[in-house]
C-alpha positions as CSV (number, residue, x, y, z in Angstrom):
1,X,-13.7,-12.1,-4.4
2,X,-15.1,-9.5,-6.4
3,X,-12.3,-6.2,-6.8
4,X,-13.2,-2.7,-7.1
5,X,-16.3,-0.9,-8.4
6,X,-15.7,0.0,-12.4
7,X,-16.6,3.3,-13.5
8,X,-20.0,2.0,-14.5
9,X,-21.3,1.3,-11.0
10,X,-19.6,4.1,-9.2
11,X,-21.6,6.3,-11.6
12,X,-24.7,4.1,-10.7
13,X,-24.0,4.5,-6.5
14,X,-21.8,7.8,-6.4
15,X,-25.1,10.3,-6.6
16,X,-26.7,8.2,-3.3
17,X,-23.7,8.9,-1.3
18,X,-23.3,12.0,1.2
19,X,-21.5,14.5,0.4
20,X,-20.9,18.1,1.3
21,X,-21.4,19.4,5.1
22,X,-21.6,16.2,7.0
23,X,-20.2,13.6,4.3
24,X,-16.8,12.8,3.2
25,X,-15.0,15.1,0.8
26,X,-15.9,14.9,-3.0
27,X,-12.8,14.4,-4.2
28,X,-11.9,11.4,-1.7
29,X,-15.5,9.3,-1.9
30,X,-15.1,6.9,-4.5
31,X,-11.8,5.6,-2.6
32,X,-13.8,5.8,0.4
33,X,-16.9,3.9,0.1
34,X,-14.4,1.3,-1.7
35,X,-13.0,1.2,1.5
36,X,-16.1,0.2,3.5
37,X,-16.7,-2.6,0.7
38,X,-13.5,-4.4,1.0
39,X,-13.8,-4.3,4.9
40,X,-16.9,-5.6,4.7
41,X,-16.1,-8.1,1.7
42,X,-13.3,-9.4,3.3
43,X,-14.6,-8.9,7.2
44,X,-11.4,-7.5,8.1
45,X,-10.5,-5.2,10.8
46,X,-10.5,-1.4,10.0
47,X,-6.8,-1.1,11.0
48,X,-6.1,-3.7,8.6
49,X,-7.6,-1.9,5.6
50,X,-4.7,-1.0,2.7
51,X,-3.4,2.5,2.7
52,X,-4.7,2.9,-0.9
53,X,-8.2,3.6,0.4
54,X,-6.7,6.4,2.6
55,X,-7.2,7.5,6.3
């Protein structure tokens, strides 16, 4: 199973993302959007995801 994005990528994805009025807050997204990929990657439930990757 592939692990989190390196700084590489994120600065790649990070300027496609939301963010401001209706999208997360700056400051959170990279821990965000790594949430959604290890939910999907590892097709667990959203309660189950780690508390690393916040609320």
């Amino acid at each position: 199973m592939l692990g989190p994005l390196n700084d590489s990528e994120w600065e790649f994805i990070g300027p496609f993302l939301p963010v401001g009025r209706f999208g997360p807050c700056p400051e959170r997204l990279r821990e965000q959007f790594e949430g959604v990929i290890w939910r999907f990657r590892t097709g667990s439930q959203w309660r189950g995801m780690p508390e690393r990757f916040g609320a």
